[in-house]
C-alpha positions as CSV (number, residue, x, y, z in Angstrom):
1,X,85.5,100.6,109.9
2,X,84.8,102.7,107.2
3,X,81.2,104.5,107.4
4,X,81.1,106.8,104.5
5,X,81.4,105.5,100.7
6,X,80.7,107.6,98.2
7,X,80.9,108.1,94.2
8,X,79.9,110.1,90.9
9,X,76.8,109.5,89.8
10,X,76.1,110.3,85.4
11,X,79.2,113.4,86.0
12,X,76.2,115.4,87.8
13,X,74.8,113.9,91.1
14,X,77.2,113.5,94.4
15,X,76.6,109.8,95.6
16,X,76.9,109.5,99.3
17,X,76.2,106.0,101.5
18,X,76.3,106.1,105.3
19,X,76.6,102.6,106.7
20,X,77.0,103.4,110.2
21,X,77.2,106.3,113.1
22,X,80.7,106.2,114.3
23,X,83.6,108.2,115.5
24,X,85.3,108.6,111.8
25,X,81.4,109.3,110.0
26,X,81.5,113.0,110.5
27,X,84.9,113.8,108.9
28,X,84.3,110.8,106.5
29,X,81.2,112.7,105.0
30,X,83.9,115.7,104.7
31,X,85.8,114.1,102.4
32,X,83.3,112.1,100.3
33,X,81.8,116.3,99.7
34,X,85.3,117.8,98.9
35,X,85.8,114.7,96.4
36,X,82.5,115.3,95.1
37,X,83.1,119.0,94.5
38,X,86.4,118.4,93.0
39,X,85.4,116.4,90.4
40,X,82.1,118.0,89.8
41,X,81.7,122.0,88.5
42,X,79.4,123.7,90.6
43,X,77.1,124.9,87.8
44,X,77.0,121.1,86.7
45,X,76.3,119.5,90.1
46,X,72.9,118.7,90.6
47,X,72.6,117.6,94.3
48,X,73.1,115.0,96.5
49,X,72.2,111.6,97.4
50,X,72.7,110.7,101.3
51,X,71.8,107.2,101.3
52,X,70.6,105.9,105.2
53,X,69.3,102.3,104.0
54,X,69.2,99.3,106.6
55,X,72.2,102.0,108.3
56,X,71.2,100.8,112.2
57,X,72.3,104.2,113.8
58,X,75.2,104.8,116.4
59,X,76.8,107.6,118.2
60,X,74.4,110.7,118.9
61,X,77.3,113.0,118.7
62,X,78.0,112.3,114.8
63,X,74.1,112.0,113.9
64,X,73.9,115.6,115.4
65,X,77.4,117.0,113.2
66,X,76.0,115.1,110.1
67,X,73.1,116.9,110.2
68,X,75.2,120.3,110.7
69,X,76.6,119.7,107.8
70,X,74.1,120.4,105.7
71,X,72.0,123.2,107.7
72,X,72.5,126.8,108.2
73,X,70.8,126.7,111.7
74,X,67.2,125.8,113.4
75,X,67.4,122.3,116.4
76,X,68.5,118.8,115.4
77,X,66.9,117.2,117.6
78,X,65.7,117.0,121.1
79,X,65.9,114.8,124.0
80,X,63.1,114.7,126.5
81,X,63.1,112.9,130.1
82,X,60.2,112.1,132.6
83,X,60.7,115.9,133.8
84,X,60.6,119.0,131.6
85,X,64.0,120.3,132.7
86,X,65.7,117.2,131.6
87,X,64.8,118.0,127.8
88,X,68.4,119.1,125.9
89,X,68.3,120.9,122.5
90,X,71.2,120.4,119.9
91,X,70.6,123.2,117.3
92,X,72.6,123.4,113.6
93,X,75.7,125.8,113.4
94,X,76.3,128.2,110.3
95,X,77.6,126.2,107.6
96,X,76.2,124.1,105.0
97,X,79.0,122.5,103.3
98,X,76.7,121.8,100.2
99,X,76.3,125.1,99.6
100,X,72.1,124.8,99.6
101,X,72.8,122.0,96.9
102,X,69.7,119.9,96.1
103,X,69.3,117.0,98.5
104,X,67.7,113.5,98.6
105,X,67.9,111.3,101.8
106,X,66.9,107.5,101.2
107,X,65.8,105.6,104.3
108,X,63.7,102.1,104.6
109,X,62.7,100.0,107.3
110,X,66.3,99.1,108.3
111,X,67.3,103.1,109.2
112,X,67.4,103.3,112.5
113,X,68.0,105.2,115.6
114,X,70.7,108.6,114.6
115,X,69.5,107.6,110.9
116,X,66.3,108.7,111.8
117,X,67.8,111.6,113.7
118,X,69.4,113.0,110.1
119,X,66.0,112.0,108.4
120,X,64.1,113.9,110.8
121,X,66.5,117.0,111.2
122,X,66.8,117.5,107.3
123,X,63.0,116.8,106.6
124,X,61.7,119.4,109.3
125,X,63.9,121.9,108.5
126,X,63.2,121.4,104.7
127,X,66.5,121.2,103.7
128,X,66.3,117.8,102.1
129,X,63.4,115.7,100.7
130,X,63.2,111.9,102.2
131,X,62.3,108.9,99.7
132,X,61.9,105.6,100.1
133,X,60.0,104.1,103.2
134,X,59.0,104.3,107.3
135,X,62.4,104.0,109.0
136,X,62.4,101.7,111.9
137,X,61.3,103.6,115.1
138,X,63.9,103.4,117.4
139,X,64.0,107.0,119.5
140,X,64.8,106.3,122.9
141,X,67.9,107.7,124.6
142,X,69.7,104.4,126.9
143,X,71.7,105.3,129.9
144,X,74.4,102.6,130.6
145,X,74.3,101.9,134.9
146,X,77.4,100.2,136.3
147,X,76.3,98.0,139.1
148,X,79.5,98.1,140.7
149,X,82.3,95.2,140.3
150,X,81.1,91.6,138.6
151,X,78.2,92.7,139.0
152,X,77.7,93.9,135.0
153,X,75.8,96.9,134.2
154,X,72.3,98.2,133.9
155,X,70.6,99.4,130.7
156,X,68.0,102.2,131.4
157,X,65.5,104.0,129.1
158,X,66.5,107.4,129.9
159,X,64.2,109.6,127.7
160,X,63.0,109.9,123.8
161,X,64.1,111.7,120.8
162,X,62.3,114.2,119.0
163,X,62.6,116.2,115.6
164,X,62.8,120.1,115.4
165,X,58.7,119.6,114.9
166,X,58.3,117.7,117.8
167,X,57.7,114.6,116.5
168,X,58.3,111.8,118.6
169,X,60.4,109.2,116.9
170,X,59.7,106.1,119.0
171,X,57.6,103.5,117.8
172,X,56.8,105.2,115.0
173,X,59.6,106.2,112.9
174,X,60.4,109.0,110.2
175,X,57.6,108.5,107.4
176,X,59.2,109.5,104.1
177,X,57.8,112.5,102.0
178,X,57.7,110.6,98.6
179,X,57.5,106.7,99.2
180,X,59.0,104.3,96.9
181,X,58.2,100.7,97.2
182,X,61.1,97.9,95.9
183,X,60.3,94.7,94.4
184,X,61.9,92.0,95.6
185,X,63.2,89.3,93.5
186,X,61.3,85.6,94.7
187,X,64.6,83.9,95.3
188,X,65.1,87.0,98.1
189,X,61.9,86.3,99.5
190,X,61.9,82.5,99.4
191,X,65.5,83.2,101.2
192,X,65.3,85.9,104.1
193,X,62.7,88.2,105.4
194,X,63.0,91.4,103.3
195,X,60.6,93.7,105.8
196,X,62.0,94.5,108.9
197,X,59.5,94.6,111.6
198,X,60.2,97.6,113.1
199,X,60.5,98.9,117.0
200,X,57.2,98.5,117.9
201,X,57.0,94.7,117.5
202,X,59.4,94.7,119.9
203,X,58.9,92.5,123.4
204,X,58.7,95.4,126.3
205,X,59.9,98.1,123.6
206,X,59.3,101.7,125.1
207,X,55.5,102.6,124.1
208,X,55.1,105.4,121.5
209,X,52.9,108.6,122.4
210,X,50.0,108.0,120.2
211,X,49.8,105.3,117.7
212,X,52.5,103.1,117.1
213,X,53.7,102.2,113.3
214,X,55.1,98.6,112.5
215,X,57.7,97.8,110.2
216,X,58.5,98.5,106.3
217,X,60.8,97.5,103.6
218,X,64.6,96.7,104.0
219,X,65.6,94.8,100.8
220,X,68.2,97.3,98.7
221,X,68.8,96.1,95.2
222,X,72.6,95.2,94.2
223,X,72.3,96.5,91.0
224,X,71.8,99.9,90.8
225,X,70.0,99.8,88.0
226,X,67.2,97.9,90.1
227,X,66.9,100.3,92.8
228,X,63.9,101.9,92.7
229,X,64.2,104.6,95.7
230,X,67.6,105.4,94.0
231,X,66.4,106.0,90.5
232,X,63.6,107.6,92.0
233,X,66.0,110.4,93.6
234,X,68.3,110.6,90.2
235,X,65.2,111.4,88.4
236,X,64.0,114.2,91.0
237,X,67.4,115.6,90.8
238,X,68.1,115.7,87.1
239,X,64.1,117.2,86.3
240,X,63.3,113.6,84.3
241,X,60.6,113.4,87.7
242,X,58.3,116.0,89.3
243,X,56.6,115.9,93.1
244,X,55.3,118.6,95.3
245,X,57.8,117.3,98.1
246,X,61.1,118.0,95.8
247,X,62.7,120.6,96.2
248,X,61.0,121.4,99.6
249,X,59.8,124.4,100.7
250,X,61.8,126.4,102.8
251,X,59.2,128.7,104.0
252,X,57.9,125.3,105.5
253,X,60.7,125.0,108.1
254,X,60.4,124.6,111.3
255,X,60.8,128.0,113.0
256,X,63.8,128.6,114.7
């Protein structure tokens, strides 16, 4: 299945959408940058748009090489068990692919899981600003326990994840650095339930350390021309908006 769509945005800003975290993402998001670049000069690009919307996460491995992509170095993320020795580091290699190109990361209450490991990354390390709203919470590593033959398989809760500032992700999610809120239309209202609750409404979900953060918005417009978050990061990029939080500060990062 295809995880990486992507498209020219007003011949200056590199589109991007991430759907899912699976095997193909990585070397999908290679492509959808060498398109970009081909068909945009340098001098007239912009920046990007990496759009993580309602994208429910997936394989560790490719949230770890996404976020490579666009960092020179500095951690990913972490993992931390019950004991101290159990915590693994997974740190960015030399290479930004962008080229230090501007960079805007969407997320809403439907980003979840390695979504929130890219958000995180790329927000602490101040290499991208993150618009929109709270991402859903879901930082707990699961450790799959076969149980021998017919007899299925246990799912443990193995340890947490945790940005480069040591932010625990669990329960609480990746709070944006500019939010945007989206109206949504009555018919979409009268229809489905547009806020997603988040992981700490859970039954039995792993406790956060501290306090605990419910859901947010995960209603995305169709039209683009409707989408708030979106227009929101066109504006930053092109100048027409101003916020402390764009471009961020690398000074800011987290020290490596």
């Amino acid at each position: 299945m295809r995880s990486v769509r992507s498209k020219i945005e007003g011949e200056d800003i590199g589109y991007i959408r991430i759907s899912s975290f699976n095997e193909q993402t990585t070397d999908g998001l290679k492509k959808a940058i060498t398109d970009i670049t081909a068909q945009i000069p340098p001098e007239k690009l912009k920046g990007y748009v990496i759009d993580l919307r309602n994208n429910p996460g997936g394989l560790l491995d490719q949230a770890i090489s996404v976020s490579d992509a666009f960092l020179e170095r500095g951690e990913i993320v972490s993992t931390r068990g019950r004991d101290a020795e159990e915590t693994q580091r997974f740190n960015a290699r030399a290479g930004d692919l962008t080229k230090g190109k501007p960079l805007i990361v969407l997320i809403n209450g439907g980003s979840a899981s390695a979504s929130e490991i890219v958000a995180g990354a790329l927000q602490d390390q101040k290499r991208a600003t993150v618009v929109g709203t709270r991402s859903f919470g879901k930082g707990s590593v699961q450790t799959i326990v076969p149980l021998g033959s017919d007899n299925g398989a246990l799912r443990l809760t193995t340890a947490r994840y945790f940005t480069p500032s040591g932010k625990s992700i669990q329960a609480k999610g990746i709070t944006p650095d500019i939010e945007v809120l989206q109206e949504v239309p009555e018919e979409v209202k009268a229809r489905a339930s547009t806020e997603t609750k988040g992981e700490s409404s859970l039954r039995g979900h792993l406790k956060a350390e501290g306090d605990e953060q419910a859901g947010s918005q995960s209603y995305v417009p169709p039209e683009t021309k409707d989408d708030k978050a979106l227009n929101a990061a066109f504006e930053l990029l092109r100048g027409a908006r101003t916020d402390a939080a764009f471009p961020p500060n690398p000074k800011g990062a987290v020290p490596n």
